[in-house]
TIKE-867263 format. One line per 8 residues: number of its first residue (from 1); their letters; for each residue y, z, x of C-alpha. Coordinates in steps of 0.001 Angstrom, whole numbers, plus 500000, padded with zeros to 6 digits. Example, Ala and Ser with C-alpha at 12.3 -4.5 7.8 and 13.67 -1.06 7.14 Angstrom:
<atoms>
1 = AS = 495500,507800,512300 | 498940,507140,513670
</atoms>
This chain:
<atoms>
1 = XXXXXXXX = 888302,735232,188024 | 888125,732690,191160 | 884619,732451,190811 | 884900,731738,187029 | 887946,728591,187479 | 885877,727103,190151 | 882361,727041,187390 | 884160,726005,184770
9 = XXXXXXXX = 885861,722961,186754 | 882327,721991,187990 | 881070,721916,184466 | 884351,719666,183245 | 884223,717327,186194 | 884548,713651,185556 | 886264,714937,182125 | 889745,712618,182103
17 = XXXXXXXX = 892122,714167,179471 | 893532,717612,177809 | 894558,718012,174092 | 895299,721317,174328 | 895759,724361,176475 | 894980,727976,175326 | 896538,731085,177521 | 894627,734616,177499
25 = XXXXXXXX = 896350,738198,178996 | 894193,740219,181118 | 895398,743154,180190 | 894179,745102,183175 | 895044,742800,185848 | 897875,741066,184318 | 896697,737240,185454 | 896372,734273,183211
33 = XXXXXXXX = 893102,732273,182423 | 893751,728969,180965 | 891061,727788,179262 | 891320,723737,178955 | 890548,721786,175395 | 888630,718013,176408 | 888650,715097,174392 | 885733,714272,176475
41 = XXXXXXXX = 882191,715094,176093 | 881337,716669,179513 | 877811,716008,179889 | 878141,712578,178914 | 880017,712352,182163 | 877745,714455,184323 | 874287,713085,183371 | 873141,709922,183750
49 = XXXXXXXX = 869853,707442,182306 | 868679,703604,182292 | 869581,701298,179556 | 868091,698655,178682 | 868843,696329,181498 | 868180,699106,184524 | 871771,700195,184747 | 872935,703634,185139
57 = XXXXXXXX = 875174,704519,181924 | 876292,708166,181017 | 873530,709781,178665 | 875227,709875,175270 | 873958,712372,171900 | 876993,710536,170315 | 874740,707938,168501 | 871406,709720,167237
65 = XXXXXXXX = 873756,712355,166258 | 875321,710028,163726 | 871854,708598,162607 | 870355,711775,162474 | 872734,714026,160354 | 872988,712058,157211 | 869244,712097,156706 | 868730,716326,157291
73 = XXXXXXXX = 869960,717799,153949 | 870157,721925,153381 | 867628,723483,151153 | 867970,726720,148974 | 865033,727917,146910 | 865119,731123,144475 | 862211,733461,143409 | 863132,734316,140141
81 = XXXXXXXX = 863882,738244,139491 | 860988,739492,136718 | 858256,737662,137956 | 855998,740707,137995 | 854112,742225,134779 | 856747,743658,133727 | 858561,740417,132471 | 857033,740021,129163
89 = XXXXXXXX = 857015,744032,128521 | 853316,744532,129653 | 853439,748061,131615 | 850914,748504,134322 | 850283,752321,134875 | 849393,751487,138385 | 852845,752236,139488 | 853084,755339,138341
97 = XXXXXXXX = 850860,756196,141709 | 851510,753385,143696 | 854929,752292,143083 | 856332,748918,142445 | 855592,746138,144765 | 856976,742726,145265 | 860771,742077,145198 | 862894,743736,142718
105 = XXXXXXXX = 865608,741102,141836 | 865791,737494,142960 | 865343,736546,146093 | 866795,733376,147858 | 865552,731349,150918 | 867656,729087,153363 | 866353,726634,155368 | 866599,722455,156094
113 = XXXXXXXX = 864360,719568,155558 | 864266,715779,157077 | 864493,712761,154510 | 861706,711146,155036 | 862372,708046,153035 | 864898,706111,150926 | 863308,707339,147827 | 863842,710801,148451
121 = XXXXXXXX = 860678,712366,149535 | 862347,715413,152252 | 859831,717210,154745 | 860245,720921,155502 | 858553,724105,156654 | 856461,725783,154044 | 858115,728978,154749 | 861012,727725,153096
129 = XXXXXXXX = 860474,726847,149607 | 857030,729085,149476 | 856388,730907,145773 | 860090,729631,145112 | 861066,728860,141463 | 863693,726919,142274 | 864582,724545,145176 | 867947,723004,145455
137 = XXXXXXXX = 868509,720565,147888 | 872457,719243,149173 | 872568,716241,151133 | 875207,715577,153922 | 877417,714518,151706 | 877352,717823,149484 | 875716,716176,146404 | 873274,718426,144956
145 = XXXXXXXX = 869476,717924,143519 | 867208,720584,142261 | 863349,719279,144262 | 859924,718917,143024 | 857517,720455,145619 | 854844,717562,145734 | 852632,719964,148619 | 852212,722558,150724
153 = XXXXXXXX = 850157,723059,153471 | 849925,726589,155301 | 848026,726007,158065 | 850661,723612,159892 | 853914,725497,157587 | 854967,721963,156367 | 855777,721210,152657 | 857091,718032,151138
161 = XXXXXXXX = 859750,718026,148634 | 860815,714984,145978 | 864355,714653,144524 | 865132,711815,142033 | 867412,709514,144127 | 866623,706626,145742 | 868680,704522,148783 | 868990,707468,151054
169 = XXXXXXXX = 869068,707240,154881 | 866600,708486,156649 | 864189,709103,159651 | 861146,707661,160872 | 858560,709766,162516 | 857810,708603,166536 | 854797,708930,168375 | 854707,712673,169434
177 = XXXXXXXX = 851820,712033,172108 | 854364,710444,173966 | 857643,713005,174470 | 857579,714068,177932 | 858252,717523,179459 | 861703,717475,180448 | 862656,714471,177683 | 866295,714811,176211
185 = XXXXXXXX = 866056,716017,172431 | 868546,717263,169732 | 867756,719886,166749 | 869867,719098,163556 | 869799,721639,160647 | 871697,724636,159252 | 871888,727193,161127 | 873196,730738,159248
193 = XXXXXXXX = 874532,728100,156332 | 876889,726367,159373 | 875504,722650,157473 | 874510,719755,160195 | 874768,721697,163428 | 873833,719609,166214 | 872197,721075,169556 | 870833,719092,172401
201 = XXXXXXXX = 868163,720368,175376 | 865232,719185,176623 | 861337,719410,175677 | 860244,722571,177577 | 856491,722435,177043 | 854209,720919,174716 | 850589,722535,172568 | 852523,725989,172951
209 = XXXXXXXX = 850205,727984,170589 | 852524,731221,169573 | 850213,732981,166902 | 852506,733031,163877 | 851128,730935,161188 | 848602,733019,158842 | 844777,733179,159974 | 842072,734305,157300
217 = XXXXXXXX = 839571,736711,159731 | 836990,736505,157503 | 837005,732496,156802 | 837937,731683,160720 | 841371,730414,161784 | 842509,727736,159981 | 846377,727497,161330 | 847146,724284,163598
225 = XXXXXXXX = 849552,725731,166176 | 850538,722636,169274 | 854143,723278,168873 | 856802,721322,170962 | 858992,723827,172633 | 862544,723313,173576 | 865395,724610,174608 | 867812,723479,172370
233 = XXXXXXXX = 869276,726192,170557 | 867384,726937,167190 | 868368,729810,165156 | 867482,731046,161436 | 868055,728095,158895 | 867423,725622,160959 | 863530,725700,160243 | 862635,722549,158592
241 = XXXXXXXX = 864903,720453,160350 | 865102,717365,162803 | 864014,717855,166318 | 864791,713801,167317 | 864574,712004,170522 | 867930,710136,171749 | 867455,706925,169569 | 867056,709346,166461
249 = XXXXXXXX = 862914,709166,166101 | 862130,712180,164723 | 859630,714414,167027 | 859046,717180,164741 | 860261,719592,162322 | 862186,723084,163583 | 859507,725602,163025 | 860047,728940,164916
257 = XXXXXXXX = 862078,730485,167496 | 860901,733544,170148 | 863284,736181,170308 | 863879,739837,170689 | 866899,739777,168404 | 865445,737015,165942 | 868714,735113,166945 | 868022,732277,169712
265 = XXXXXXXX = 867333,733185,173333 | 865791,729725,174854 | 863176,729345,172883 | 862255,726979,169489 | 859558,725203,168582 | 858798,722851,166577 | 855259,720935,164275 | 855091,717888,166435
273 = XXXXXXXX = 855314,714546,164285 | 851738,713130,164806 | 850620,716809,163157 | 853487,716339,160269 | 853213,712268,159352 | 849386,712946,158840 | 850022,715823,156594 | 853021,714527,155055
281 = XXXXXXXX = 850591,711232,154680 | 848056,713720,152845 | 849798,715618,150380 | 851327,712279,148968 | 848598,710523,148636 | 846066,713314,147743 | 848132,716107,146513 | 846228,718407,148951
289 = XXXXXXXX = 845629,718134,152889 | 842325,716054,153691 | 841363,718054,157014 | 838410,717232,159463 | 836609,720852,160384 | 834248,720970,163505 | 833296,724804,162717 | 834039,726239,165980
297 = XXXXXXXX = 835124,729250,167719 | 837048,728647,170899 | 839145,729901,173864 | 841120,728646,176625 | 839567,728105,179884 | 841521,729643,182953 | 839838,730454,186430 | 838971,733805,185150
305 = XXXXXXXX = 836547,732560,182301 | 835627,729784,184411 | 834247,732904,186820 | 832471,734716,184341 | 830588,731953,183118 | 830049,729830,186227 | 832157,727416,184675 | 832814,723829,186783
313 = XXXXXXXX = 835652,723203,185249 | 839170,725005,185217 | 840745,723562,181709 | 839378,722933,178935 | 838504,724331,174893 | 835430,726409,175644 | 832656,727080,172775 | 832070,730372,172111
321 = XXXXXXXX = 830403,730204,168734 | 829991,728318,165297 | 830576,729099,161932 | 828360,728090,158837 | 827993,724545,157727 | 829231,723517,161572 | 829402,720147,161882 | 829366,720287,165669
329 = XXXXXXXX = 826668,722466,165450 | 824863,720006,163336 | 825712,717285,166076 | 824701,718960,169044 | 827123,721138,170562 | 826210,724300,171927 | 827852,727400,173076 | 829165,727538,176495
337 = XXXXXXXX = 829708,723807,176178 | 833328,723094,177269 | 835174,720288,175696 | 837746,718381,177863 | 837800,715124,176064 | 838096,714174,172425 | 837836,709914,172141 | 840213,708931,174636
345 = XXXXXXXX = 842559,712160,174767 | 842417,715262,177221 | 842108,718106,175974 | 843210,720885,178179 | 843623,724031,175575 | 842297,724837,172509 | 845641,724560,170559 | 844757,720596,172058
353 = XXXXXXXX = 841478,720360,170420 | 842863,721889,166980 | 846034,719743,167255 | 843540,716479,167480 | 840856,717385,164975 | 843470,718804,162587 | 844830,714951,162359 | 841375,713459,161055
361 = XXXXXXXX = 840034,713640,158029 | 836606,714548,156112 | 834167,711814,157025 | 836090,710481,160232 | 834238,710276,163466 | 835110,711402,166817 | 833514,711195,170373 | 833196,714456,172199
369 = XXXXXXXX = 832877,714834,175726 | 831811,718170,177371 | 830832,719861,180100 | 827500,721357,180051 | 826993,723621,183181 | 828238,720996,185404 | 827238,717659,183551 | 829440,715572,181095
377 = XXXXXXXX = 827914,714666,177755 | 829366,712524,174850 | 828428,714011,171394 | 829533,711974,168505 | 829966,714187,165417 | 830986,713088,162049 | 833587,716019,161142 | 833244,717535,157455
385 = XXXXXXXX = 835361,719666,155183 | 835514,723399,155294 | 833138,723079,152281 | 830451,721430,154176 | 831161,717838,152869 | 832503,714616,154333 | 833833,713026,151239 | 838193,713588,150415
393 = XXXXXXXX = 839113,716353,147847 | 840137,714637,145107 | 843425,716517,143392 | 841732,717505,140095 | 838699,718783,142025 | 841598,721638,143791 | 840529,725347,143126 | 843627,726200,140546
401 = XXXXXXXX = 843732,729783,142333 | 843977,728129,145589 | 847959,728598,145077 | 847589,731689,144368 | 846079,733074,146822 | 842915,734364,143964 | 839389,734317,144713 | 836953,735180,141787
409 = XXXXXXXX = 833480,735632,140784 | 831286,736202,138343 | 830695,739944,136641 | 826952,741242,136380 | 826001,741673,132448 | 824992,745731,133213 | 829019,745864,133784 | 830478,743907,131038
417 = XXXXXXXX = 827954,745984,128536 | 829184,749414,130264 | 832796,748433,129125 | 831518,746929,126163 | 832722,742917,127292 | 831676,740050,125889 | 833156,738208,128833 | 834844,738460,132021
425 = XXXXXXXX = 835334,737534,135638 | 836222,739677,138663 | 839666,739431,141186 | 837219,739449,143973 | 840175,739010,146971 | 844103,738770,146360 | 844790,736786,149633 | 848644,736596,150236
433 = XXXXXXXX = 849567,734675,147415 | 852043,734881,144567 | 849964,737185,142416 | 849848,740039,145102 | 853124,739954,145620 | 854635,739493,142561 | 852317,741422,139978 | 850573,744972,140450
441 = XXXXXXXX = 847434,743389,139980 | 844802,744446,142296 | 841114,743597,143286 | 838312,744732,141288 | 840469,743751,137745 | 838319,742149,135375 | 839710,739108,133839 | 838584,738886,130026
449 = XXXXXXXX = 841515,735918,129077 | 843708,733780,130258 | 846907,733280,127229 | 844489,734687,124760 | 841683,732120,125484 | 838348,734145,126688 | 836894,733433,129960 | 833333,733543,130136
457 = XXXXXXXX = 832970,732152,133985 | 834633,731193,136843 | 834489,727567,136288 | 835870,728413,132863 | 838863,730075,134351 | 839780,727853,136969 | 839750,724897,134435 | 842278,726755,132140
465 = XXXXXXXX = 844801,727356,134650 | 844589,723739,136124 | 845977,722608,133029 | 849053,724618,133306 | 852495,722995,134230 | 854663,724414,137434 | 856784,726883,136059 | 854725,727637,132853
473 = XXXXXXXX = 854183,731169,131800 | 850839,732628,132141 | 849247,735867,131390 | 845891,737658,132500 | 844287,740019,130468 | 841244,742457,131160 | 840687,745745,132593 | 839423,747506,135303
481 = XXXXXXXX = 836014,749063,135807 | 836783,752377,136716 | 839797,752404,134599 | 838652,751239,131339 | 841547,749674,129510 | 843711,747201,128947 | 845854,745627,131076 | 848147,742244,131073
489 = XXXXX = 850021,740037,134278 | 852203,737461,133670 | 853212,734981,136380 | 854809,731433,136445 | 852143,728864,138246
</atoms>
């Protein structure tokens, strides 16, 4: 018990006055612990920085605290319950073998998000509000809005939200190139529903890729992971919300924690802000993310690689192959080349080359420097889009299954005549989108209409449900090949 009064009074020290005094029983031992309530913050009297003028002042949370917290507001979203096939009466004799799938009743999400700007456009992790029917949002001062989602973009888990009220306070995004390991930061958001929770700790690392965000194997990875880590304590609700620097700049957005216990245990991380303005930037403008590719497969460098390969150099993204329509390919890159320089930044990892191509767009150019078996050569290469092309995706021009996680094609004529079609198109892949978890459906089903209307192609099909409003019924009818009758999904887009 010494050893615990003599801590504790190191950790008060420099603390001036007591409000209150609390008195526990040991039952076994029969001493007293008093246990002292401070009006004082104690590490505003312990640790120290430099204003303005040079002078050492006590390091104070008090004042981005009160910037921050007004502008990060609580988000709720809902997944409807009977948004499988079975919601308009349509009976899929699938489950009779395989047994429902998708959630059973509604479902609710809870998370935070960062006002962005006065006229209410909020920032948040995708996780949050994904496949929801319904987001609320309450600010800090408990009034409620129900939010438009005006994006979503997987590969960095950041979505922007819209509700209709203007004059709000909010944050502006700072320069995340320059946080330093070791920098002072706070993380504001909600955690287990306690609203505006405040924690402060320090930046811990930074490009920290932790594998979490969703890769497709057979398309290459397309997740941007370079998250901030931190020690301020982060637990389950606060994703989506503030990680600021002492003035209140916002840093990033609360992503992730690593834990045993999926409670926090030293570890968060967090999308920096250079990553999150750009796509935040993207999906307002554009409605969709406008991201450079360089169609490359790459790995850390670490002595060991360096040994295998005869490498000269120790860090680095190292090029291990190229996938089709490679625009670094195209510009001269070749395996085995190591980059360790993109324009005027270092790049040291590969989570470092991802973090700086994944802020460029289509079109954009960039000057890569490598190291080729000892020698350093610059490469310019003008990046393009995953489809090969260096223009921006226009909004209209958006595959309408993109959502939902649907990739079709076309049906050969020998089948539709088989199962005497006129017309048709096939689920080629589900993905991990709304319809395979929220219908039965399953690949291989033939789509004959969409609502009624026959759908002779892909084209046809995509055009139909680009038409539809968020939250508007749709149905799918058709059949399957070797099950030759018909079946019906309905879904809300």
């Amino acid at each position: 018990m010494k050893r615990f009064g003599t801590l504790f009074l190191a950790a008060v020290l420099g603390s001036v006055s007591t409000v209150a005094t609390f008195k526990w029983i040991d039952k076994d031992d029969d001493k007293q612990t008093k246990i002292e309530y401070l009006s004082g913050v104690p590490t505003s009297k312990v640790a120290y920085k430099l204003d303005s003028n040079g002078e050492v002042v006590p390091l104070d949370f008090t004042t981005a605290a009160e910037k921050v917290m007004p502008a990060v507001v609580h988000i709720r979203s809902t997944q409807e319950a009977g948004r499988r096939s079975d919601e308009t009466q349509y009976i899929d004799p699938f489950r009779e073998f395989f047994g429902p799938r998708g959630p059973q009743g509604p479902s609710q999400a809870s998370g935070s998000g960062v006002i962005i700007n006065a006229d209410g456009y909020i920032v948040t992790n995708n996780h949050v509000v994904q496949d929801a029917d319904v987001v609320e949002v309450t600010l800090y001062d408990n009034r409620n809005y129900k939010a438009e989602v005006i994006g979503i973009d997987p590969d960095t888990d950041i979505a922007v939200l819209k509700i209709n009220q203007k004059g709000l306070p909010y944050l502006s995004f700072v320069d995340s190139d320059k946080a330093k390991i070791g920098e002072w930061v706070l993380a504001v958001g909600n955690p287990f529903n306690l609203n505006s929770t405040v924690t402060a700790g320090i930046i811990s690392a930074k490009g920290r890729n932790i594998n979490i965000l969703n890769r497709n194997s057979e398309q290459g990875s397309t997740a941007i992971e370079s998250f901030i880590q931190t020690d301020a304590a982060i637990n389950p609700g606060n994703s989506g919300g503030a990680l600021v620097e002492l003035n209140g700049g916002l840093l990033g957005i609360n992503t992730a924690i690593a834990s045993p216990t999926g409670a926090y245990s030293g570890y968060g991380f967090a999308v920096p802000s250079n990553i999150v303005s750009k796509v935040v930037d993207d999906l307002v403008k554009f409605g969709v993310v406008q991201r450079g590719w360089l169609g490359v497969t790459i790995g850390n460098v670490n002595s060991q690689l360096a040994k295998e390969y005869d490498l000269e150099v120790n860090e680095g993204a190292y090029i291990s192959g190229f996938a089709d329509k490679s625009s670094a390919k195209e510009a001269g890159i070749k395996e085995g080349d190591v980059v360790v320089k993109i324009d005027d930044t270092p790049i040291r990892t590969s989570s470092g080359l991802i973090e700086y191509i994944g802020r460029h767009r289509p079109g954009d150019k960039v000057n890569i420097l490598v190291n080729r078996k000892g020698k350093e050569v610059v490469i310019p290469v003008e990046l393009k889009g995953r489809d090969g092309k260096t223009g921006t995706i226009k909004p209209e021009e958006r595959d309408a299954f993109a959502s939902l996680g649907l990739e079709l094609e076309e049906v050969d004529g020998k089948v539709l005549k088989k199962l005497e079609l006129e017309n048709g198109v096939r689920v080629k892949d589900l993905g991990n989108g709304r319809l395979s978890k929220y219908t039965d459906i399953r690949e291989g089903f033939i789509i004959t209409k969409i609502n009624d209307v026959p759908v002779k192609s892909v084209k046809e099909a995509n055009d139909l449900l680009k038409k539809k409003k968020t939250g508007e019924m749709v149905i799918l009818s058709g059949t399957y090949e070797d099950f030759p009758r018909e079946f019906n999904y309905a879904f809300r887009m």
